[in-house]
N, C-alpha and C positions, 0 to 999 in steps of 0.2 A: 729096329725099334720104330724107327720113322717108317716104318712101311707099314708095322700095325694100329697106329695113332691113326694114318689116314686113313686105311682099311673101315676102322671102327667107326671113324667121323663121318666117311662117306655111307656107310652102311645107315647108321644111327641122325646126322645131322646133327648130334646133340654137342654143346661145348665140351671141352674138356681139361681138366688138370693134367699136368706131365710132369711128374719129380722125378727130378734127376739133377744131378752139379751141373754148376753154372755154364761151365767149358764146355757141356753133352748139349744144351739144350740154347746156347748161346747163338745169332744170326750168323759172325764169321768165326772161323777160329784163332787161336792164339798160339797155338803150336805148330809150326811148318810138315811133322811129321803125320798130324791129321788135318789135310786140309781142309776137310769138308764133314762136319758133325752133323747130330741128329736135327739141331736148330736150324743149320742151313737146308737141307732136307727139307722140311716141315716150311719153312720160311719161302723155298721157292714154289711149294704146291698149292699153300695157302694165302698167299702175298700178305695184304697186311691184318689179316684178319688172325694171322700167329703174332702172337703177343709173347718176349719172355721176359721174365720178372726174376732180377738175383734178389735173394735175402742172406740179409748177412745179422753175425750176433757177434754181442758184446765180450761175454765170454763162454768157457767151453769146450769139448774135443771131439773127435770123430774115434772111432777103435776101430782100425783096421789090424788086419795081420803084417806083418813085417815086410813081408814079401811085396805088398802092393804100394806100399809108402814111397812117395816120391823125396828123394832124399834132397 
């Protein structure tokens, strides 16, 4: 994913949005078993010019399938 953002940016030069959760698109990770996410990627090609922004809400749910819920 972090290979086609820069593909596209360096192709294009234009800014760009990236949605994705917080943890995907976040500078470090927070999970030992991925150390290194789409943000960090993104974050060392672009230095500071990669901005990420969490949003978070009041209330609310996501619908995933069973299988991918983190228990």
């Amino acid at each position: 994913m972090a290979d086609t953002v820069l593909w596209w940016h360096r192709r294009t030069g234009h800014k760009m949005l990236v949605s994705a959760t917080n943890g995907h698109v976040a500078r470090q990770s927070f999970r030992p078993a991925y150390p290194k996410m789409q943000g960090t990627f993104l974050a060392e090609q672009l230095g500071n010019a990669y901005v990420s922004v969490d949003l978070t809400f009041h209330e609310g749910s996501f619908l995933a399938p069973e299988a991918t819920r983190l228990h």
